[in-house]
PQR file of N, CA, C, O and H, with PARSE charges and radii, in Angstrom:
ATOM      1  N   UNK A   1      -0.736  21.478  14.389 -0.4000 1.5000
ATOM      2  CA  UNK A   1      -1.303  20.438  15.237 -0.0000 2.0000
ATOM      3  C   UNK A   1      -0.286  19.302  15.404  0.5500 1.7000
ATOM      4  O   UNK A   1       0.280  18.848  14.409 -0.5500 1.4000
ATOM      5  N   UNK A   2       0.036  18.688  17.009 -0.4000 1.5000
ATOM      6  CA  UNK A   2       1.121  17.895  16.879 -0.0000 2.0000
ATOM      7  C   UNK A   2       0.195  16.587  16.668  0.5500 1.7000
ATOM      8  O   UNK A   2      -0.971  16.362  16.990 -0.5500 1.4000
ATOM      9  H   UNK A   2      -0.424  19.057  17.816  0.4000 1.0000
ATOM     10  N   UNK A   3       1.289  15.716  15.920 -0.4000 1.5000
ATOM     11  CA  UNK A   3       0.192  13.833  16.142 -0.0000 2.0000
ATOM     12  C   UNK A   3       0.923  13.275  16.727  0.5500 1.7000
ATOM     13  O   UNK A   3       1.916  12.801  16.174 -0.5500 1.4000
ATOM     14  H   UNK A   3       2.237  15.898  15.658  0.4000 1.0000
ATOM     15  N   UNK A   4       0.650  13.101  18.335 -0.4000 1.5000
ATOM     16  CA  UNK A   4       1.019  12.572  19.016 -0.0000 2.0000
ATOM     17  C   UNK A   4       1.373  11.273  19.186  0.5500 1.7000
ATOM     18  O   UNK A   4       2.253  10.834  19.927 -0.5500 1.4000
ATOM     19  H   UNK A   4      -0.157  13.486  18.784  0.4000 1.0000
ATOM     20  N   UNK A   5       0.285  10.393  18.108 -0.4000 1.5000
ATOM     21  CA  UNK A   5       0.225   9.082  17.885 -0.0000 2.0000
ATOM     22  C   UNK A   5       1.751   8.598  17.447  0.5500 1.7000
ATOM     23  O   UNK A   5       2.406   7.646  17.870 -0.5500 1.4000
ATOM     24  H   UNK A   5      -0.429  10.750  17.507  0.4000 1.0000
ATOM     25  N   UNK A   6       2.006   9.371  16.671 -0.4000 1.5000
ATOM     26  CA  UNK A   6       3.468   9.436  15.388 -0.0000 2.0000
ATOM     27  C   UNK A   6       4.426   9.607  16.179  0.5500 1.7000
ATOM     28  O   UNK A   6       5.362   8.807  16.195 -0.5500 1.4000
ATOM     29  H   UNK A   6       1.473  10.144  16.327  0.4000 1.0000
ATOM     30  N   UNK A   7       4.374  10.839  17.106 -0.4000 1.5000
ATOM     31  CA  UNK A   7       5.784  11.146  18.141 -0.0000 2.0000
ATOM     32  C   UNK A   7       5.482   9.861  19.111  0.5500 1.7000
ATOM     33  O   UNK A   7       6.561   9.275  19.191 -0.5500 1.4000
ATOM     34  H   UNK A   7       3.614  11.489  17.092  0.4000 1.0000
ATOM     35  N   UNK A   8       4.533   9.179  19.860 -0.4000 1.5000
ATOM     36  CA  UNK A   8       4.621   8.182  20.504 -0.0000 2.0000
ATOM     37  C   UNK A   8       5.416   6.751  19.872  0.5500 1.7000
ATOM     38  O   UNK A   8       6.026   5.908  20.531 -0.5500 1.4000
ATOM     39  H   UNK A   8       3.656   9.655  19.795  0.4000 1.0000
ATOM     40  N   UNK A   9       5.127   6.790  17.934 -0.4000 1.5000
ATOM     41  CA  UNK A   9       5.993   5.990  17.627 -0.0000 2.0000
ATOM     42  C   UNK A   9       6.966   6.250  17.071  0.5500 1.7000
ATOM     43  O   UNK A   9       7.358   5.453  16.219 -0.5500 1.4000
ATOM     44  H   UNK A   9       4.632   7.474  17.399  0.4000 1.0000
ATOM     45  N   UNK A  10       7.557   7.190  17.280 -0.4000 1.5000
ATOM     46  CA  UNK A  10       8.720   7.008  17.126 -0.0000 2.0000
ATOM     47  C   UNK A  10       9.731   7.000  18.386  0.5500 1.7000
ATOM     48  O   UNK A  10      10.844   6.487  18.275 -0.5500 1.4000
ATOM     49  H   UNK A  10       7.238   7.837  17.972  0.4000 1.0000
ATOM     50  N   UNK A  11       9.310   7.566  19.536 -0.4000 1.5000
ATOM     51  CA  UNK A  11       9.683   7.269  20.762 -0.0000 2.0000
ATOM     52  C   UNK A  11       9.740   5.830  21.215  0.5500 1.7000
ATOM     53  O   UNK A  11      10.591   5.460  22.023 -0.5500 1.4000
ATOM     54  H   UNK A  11       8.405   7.982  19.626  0.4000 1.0000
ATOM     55  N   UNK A  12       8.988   5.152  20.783 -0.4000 1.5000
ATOM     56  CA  UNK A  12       9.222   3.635  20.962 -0.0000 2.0000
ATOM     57  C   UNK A  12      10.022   3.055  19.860  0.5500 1.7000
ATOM     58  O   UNK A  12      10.856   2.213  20.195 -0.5500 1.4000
ATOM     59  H   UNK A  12       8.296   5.453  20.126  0.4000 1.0000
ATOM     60  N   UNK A  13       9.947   3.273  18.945 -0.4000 1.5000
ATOM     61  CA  UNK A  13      10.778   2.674  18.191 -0.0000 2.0000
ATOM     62  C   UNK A  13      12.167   3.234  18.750  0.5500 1.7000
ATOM     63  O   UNK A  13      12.890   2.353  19.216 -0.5500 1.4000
ATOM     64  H   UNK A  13       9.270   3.957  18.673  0.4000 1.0000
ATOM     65  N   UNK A  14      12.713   4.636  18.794 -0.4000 1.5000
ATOM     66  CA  UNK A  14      13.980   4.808  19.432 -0.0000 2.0000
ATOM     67  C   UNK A  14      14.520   4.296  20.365  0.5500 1.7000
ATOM     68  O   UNK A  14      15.722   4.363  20.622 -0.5500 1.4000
ATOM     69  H   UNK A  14      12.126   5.352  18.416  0.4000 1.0000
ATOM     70  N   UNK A  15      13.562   3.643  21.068 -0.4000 1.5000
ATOM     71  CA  UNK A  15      13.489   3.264  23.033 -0.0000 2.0000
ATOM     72  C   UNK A  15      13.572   1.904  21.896  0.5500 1.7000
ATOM     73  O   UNK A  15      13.083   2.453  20.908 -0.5500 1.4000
ATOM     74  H   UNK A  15      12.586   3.589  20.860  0.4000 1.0000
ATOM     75  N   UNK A  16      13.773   1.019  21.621 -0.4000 1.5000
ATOM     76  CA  UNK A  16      13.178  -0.095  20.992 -0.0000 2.0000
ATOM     77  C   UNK A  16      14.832  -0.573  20.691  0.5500 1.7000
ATOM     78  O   UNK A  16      15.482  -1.504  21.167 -0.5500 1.4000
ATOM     79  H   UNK A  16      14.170   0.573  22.423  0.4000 1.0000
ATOM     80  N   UNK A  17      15.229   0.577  19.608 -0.4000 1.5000
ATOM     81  CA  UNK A  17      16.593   0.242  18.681 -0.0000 2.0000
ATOM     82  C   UNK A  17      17.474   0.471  20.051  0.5500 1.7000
ATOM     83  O   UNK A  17      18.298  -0.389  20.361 -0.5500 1.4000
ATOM     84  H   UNK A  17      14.702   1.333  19.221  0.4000 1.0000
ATOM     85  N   UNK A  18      17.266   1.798  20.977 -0.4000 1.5000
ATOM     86  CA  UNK A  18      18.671   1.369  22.146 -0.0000 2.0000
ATOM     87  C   UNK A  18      18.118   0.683  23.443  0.5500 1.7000
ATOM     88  O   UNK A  18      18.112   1.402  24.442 -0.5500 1.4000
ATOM     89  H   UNK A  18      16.597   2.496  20.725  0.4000 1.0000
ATOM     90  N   UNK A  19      17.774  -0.267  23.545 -0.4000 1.5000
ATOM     91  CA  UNK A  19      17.189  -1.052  24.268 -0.0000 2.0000
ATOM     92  C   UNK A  19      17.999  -2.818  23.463  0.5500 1.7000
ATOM     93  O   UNK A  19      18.183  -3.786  24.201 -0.5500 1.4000
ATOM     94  H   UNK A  19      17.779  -0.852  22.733  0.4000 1.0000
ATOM     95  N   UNK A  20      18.288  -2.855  22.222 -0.4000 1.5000
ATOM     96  CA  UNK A  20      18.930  -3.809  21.542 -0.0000 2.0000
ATOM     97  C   UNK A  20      19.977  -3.339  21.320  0.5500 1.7000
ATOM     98  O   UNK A  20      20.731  -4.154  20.789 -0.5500 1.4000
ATOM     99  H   UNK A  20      18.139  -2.068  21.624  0.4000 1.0000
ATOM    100  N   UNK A  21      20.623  -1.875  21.561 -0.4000 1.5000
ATOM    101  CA  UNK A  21      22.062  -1.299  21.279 -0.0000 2.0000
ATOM    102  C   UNK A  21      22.232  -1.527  20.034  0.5500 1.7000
ATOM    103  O   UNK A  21      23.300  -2.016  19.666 -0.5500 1.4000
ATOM    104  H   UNK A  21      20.010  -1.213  21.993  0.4000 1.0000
ATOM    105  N   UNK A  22      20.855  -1.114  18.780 -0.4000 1.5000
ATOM    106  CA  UNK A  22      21.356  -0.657  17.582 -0.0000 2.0000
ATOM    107  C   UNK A  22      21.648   1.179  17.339  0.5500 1.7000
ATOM    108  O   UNK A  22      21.074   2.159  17.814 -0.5500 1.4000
ATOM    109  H   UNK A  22      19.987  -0.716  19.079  0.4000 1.0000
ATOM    110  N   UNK A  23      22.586   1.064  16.563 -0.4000 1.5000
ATOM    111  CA  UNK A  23      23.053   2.013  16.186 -0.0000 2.0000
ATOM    112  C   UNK A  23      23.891   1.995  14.384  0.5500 1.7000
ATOM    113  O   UNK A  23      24.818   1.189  14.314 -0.5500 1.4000
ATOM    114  H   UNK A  23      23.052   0.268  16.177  0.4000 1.0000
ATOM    115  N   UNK A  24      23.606   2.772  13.110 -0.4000 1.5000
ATOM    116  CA  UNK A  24      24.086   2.978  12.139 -0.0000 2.0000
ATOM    117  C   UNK A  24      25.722   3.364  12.072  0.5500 1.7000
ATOM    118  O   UNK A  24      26.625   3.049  11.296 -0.5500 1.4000
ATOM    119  H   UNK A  24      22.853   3.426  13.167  0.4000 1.0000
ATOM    120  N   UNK A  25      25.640   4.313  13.434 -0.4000 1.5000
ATOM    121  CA  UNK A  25      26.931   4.927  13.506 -0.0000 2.0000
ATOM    122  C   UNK A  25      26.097   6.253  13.125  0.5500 1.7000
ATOM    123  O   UNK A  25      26.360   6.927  14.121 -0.5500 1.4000
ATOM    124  H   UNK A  25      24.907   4.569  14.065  0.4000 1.0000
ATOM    125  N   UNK A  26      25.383   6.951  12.445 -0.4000 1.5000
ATOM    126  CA  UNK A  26      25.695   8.139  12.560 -0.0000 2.0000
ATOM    127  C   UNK A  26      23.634   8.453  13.223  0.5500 1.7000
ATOM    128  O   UNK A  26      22.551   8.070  12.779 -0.5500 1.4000
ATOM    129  H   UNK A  26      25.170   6.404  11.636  0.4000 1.0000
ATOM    130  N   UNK A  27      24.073   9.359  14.489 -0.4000 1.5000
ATOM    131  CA  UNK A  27      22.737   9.678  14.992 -0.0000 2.0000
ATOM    132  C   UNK A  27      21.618  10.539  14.349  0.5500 1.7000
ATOM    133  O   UNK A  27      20.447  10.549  14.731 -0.5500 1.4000
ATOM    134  H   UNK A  27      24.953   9.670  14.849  0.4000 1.0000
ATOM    135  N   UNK A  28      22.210  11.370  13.167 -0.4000 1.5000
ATOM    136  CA  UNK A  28      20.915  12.353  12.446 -0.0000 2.0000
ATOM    137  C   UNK A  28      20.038  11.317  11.345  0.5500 1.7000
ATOM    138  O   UNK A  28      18.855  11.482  11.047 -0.5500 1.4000
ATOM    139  H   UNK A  28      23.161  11.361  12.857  0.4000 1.0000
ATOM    140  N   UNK A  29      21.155   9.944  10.700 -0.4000 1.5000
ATOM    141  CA  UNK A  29      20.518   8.563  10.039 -0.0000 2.0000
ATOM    142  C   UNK A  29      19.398   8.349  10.694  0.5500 1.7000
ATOM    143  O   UNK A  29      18.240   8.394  10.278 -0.5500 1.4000
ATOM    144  H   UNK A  29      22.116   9.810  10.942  0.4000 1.0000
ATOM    145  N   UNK A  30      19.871   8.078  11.903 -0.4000 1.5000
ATOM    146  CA  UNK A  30      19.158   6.991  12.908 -0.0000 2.0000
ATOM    147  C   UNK A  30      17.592   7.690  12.971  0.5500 1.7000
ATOM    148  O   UNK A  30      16.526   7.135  12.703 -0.5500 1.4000
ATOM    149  H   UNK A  30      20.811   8.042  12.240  0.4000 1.0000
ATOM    150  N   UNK A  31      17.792   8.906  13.358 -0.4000 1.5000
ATOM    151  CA  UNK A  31      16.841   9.650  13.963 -0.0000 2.0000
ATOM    152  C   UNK A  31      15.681   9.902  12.503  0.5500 1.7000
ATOM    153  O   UNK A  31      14.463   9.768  12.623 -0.5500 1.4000
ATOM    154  H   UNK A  31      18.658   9.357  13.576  0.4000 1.0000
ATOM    155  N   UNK A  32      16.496  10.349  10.939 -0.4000 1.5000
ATOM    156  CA  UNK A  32      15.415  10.210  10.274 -0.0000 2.0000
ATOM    157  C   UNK A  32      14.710   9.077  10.078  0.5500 1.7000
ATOM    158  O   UNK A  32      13.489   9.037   9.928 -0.5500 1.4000
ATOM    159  H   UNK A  32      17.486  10.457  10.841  0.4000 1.0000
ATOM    160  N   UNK A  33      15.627   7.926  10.074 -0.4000 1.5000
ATOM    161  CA  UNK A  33      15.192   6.503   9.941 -0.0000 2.0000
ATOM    162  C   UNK A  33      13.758   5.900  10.503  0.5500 1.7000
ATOM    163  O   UNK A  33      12.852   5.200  10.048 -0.5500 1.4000
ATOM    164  H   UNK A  33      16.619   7.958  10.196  0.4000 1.0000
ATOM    165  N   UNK A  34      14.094   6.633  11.875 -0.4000 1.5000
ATOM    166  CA  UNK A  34      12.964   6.193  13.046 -0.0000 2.0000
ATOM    167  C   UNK A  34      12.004   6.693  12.550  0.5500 1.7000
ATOM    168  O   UNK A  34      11.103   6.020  12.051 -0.5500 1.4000
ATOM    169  H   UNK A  34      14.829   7.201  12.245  0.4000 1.0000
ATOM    170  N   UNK A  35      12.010   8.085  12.594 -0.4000 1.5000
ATOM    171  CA  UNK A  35      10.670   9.251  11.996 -0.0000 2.0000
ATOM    172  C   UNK A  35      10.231   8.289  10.572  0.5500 1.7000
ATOM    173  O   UNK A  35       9.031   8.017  10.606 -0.5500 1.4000
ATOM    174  H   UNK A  35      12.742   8.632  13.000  0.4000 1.0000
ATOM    175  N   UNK A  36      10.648   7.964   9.859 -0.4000 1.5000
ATOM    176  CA  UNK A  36      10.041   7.173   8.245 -0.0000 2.0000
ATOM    177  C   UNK A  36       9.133   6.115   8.982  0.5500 1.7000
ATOM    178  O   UNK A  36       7.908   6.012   9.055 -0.5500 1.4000
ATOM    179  H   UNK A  36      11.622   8.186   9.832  0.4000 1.0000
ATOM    180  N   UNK A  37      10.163   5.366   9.499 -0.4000 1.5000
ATOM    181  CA  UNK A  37       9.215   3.666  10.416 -0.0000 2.0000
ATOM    182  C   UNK A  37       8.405   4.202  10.516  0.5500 1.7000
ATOM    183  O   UNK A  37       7.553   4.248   9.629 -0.5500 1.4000
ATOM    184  H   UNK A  37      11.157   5.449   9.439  0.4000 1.0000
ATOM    185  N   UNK A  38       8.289   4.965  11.847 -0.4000 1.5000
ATOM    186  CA  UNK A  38       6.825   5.488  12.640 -0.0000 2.0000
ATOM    187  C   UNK A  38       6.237   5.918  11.440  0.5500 1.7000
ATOM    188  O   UNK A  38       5.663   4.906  11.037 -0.5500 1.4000
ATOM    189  H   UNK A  38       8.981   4.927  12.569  0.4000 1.0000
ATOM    190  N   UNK A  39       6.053   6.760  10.682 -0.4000 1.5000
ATOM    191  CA  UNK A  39       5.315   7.330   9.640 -0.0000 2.0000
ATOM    192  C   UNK A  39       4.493   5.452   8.993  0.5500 1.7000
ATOM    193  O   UNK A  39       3.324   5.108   8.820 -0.5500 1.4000
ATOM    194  H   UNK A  39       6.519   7.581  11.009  0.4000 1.0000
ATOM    195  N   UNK A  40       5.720   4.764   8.837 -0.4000 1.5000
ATOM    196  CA  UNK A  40       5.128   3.682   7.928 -0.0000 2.0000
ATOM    197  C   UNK A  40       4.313   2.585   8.519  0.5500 1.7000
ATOM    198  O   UNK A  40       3.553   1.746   8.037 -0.5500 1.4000
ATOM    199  H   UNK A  40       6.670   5.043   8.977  0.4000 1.0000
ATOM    200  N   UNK A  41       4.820   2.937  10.014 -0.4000 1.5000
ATOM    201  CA  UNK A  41       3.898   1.549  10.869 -0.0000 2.0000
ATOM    202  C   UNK A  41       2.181   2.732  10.991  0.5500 1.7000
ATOM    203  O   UNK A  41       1.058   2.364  10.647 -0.5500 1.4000
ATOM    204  H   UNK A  41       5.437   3.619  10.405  0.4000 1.0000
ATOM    205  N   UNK A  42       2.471   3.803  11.442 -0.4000 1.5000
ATOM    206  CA  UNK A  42       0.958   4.747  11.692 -0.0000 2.0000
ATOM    207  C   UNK A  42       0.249   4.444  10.321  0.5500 1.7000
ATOM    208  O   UNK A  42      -0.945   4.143  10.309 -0.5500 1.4000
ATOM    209  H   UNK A  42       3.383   4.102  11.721  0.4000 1.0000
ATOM    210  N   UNK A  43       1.083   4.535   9.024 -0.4000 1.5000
ATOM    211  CA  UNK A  43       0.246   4.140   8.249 -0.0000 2.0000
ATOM    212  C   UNK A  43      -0.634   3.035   8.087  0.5500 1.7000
ATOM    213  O   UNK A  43      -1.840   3.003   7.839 -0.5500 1.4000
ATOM    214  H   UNK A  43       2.053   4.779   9.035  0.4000 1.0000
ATOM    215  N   UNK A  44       0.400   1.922   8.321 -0.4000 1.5000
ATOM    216  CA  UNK A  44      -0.055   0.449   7.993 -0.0000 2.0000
ATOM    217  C   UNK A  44      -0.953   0.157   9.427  0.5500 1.7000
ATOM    218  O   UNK A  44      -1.369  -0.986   9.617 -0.5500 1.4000
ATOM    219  H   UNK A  44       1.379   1.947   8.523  0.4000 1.0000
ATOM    220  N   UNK A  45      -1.122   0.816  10.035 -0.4000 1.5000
ATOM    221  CA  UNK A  45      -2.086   0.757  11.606 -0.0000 2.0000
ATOM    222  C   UNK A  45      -3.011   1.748  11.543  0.5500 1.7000
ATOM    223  O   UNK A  45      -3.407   2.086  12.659 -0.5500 1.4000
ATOM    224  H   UNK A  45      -0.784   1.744   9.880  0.4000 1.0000
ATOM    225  N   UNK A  46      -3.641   2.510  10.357 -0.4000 1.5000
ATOM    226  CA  UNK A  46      -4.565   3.746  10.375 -0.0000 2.0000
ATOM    227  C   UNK A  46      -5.519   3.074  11.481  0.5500 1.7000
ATOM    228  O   UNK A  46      -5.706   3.471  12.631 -0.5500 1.4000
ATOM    229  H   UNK A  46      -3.320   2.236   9.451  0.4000 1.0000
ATOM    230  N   UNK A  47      -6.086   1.933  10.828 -0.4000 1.5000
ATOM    231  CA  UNK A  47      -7.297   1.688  11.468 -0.0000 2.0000
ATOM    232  C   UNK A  47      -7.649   0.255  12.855  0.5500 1.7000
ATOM    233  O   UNK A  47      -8.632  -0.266  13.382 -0.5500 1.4000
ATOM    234  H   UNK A  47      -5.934   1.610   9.894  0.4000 1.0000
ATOM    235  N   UNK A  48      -5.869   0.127  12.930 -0.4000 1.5000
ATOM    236  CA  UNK A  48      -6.250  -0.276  14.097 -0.0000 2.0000
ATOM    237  C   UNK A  48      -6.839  -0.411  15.692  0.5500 1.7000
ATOM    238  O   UNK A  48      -7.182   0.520  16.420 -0.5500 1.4000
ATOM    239  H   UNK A  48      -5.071   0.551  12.502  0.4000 1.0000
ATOM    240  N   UNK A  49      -6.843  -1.289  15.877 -0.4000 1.5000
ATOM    241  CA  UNK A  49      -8.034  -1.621  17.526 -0.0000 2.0000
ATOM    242  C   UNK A  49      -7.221  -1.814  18.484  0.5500 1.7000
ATOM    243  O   UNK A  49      -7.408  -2.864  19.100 -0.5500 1.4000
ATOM    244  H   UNK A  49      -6.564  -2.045  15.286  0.4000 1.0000
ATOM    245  N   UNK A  50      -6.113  -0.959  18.935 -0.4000 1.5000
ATOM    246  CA  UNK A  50      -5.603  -1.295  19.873 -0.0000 2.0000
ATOM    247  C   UNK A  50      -6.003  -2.394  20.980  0.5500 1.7000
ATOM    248  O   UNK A  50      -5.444  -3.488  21.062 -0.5500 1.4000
ATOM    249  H   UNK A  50      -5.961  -0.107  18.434  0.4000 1.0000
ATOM    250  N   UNK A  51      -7.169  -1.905  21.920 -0.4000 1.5000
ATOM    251  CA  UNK A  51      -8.067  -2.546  22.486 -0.0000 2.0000
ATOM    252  C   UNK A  51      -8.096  -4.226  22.469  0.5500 1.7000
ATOM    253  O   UNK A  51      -8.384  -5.077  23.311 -0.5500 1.4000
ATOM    254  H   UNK A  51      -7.623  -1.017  21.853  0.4000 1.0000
ATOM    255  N   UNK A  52      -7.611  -4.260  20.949 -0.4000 1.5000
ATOM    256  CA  UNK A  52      -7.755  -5.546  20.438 -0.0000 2.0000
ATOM    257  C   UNK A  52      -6.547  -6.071  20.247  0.5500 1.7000
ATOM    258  O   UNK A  52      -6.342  -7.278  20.120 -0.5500 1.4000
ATOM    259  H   UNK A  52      -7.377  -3.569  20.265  0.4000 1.0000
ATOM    260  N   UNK A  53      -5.597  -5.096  20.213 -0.4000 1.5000
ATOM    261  CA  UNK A  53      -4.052  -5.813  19.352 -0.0000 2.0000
ATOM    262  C   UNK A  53      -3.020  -5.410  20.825  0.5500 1.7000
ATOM    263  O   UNK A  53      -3.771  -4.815  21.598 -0.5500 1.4000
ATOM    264  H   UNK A  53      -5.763  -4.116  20.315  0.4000 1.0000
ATOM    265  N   UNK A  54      -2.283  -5.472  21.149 -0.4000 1.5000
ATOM    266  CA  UNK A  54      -0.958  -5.531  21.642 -0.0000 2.0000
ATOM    267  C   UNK A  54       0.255  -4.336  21.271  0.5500 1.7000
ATOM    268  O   UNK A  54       1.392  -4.798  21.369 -0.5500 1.4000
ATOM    269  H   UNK A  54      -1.673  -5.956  20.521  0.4000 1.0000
ATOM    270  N   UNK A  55       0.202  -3.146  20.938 -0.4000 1.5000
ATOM    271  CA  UNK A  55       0.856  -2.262  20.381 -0.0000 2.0000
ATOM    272  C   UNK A  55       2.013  -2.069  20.988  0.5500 1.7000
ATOM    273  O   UNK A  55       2.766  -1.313  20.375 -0.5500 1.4000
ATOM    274  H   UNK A  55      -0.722  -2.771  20.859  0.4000 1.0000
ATOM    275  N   UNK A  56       2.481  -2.569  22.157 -0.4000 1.5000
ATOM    276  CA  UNK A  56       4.024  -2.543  21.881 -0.0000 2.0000
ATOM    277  C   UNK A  56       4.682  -3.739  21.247  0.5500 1.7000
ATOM    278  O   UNK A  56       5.540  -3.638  20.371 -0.5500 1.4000
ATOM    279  H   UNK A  56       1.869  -3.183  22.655  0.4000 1.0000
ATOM    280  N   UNK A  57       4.136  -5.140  21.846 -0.4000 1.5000
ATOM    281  CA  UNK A  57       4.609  -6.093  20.659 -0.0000 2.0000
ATOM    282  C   UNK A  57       4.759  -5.509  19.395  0.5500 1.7000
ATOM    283  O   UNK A  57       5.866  -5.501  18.858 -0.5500 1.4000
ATOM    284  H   UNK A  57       3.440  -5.222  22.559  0.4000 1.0000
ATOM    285  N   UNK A  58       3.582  -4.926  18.752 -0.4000 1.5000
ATOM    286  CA  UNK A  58       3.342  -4.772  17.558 -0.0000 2.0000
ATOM    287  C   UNK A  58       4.727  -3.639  16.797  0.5500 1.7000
ATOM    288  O   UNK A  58       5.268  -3.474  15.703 -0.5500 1.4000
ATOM    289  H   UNK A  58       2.683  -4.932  19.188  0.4000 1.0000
ATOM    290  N   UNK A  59       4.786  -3.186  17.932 -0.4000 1.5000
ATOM    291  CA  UNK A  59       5.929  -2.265  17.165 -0.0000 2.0000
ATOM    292  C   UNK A  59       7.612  -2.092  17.581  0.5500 1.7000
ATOM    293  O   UNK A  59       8.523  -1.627  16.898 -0.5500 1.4000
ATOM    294  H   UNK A  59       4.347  -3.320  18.820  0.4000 1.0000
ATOM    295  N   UNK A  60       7.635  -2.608  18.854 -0.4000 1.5000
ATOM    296  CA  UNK A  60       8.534  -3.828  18.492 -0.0000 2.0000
ATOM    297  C   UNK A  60       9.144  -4.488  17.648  0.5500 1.7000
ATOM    298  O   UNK A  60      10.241  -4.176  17.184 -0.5500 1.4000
ATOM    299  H   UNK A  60       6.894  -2.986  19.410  0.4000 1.0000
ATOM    300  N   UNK A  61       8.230  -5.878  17.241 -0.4000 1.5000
ATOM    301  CA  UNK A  61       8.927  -6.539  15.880 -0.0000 2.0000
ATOM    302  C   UNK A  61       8.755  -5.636  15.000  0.5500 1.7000
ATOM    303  O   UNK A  61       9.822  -5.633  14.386 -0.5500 1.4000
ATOM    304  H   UNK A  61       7.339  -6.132  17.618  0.4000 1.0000
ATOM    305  N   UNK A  62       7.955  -4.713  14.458 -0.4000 1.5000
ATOM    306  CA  UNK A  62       7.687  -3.608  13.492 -0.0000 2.0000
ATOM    307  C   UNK A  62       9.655  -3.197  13.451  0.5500 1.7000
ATOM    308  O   UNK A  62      10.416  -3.332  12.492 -0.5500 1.4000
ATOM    309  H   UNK A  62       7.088  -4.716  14.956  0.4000 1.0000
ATOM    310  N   UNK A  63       9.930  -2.759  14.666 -0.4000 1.5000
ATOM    311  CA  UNK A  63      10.961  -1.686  14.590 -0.0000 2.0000
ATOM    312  C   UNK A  63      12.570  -2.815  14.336  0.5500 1.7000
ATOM    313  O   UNK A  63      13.519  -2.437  13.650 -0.5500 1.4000
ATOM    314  H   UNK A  63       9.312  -2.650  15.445  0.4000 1.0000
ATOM    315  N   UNK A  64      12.507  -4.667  15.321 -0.4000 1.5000
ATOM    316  CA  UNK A  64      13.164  -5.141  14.749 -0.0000 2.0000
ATOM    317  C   UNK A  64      13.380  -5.638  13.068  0.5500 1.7000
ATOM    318  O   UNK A  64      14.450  -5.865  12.502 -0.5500 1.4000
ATOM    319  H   UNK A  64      11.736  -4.974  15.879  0.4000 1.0000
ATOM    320  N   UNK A  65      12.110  -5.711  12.554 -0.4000 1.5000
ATOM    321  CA  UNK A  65      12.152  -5.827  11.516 -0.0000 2.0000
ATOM    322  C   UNK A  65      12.938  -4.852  10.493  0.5500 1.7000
ATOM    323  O   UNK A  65      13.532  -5.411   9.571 -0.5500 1.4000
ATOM    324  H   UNK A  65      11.241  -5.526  13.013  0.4000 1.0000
ATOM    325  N   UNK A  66      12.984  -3.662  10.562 -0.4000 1.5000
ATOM    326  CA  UNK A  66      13.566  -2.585  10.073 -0.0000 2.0000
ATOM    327  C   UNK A  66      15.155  -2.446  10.214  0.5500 1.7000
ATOM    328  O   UNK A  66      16.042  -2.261   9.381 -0.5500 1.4000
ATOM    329  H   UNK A  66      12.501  -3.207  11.311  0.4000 1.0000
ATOM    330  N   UNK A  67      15.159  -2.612  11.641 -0.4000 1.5000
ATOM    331  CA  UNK A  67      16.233  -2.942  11.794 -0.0000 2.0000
ATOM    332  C   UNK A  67      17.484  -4.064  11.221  0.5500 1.7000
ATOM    333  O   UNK A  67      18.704  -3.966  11.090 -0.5500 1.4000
ATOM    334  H   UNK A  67      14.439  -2.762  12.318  0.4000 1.0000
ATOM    335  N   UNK A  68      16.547  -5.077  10.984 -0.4000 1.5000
ATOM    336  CA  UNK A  68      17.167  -6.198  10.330 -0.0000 2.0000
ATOM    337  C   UNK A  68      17.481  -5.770   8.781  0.5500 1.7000
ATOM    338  O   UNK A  68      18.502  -5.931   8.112 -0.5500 1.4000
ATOM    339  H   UNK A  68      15.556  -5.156  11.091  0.4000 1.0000
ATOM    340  N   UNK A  69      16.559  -5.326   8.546 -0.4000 1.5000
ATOM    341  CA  UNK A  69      16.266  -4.468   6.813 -0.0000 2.0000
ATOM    342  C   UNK A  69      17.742  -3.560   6.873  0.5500 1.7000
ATOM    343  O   UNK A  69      18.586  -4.146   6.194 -0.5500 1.4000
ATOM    344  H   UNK A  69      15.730  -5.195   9.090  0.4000 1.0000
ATOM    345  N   UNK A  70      18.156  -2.595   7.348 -0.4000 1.5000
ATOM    346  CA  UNK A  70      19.070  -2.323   7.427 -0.0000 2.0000
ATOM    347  C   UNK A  70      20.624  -2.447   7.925  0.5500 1.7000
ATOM    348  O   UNK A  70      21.588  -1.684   7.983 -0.5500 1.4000
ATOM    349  H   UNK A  70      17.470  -2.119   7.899  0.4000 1.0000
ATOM    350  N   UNK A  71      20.382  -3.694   8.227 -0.4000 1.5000
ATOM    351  CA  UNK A  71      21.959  -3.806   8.983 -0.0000 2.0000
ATOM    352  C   UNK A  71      21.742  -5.429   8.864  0.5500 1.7000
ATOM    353  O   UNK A  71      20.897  -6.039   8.210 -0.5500 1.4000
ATOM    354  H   UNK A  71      19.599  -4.315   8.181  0.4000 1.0000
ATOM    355  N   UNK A  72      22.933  -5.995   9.833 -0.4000 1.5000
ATOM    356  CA  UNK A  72      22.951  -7.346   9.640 -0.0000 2.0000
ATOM    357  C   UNK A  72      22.939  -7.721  11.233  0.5500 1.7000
ATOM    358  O   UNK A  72      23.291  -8.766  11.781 -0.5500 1.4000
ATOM    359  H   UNK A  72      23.620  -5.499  10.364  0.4000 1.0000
ATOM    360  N   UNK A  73      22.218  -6.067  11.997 -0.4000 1.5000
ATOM    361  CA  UNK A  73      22.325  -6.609  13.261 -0.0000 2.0000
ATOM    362  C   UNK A  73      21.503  -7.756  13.777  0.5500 1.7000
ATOM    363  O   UNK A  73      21.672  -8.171  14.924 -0.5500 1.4000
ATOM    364  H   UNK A  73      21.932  -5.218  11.553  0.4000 1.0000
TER
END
């Protein structure tokens, strides 16, 4: 069964990091990197209300935040 929810975030988060032209330098990093986020933002959002919240803001700073976590971009 695919979870679409999960591939949607990590597609934004990827669209997110080259949209700010981050990059580690190496693309198989990058790519597990993203897949963990998304895993960790779907978590920390099980039970959110979209409806109610803003979900690309939300994951967005979600994904700059990470970003910052790892680099000094």
């Amino acid at each position: 069964m695919v979870n679409t929810k999960l591939l949607e975030a990590v597609a934004d988060i990827a669209y997110y990091a080259g949209a700010v032209k981050y990059t580690s330098g190496d693309s198989r990093l990058d790519a597990s990197e993203f897949i963990y986020w998304a895993k960790e933002f779907e978590n920390l959002n099980k039970k959110a209300d979209w409806d109610q919240r803003y979900y690309i803001l939300e994951i967005e700073e979600f994904a700059k935040a990470k970003i910052r976590e790892v680099s000094r971009f």
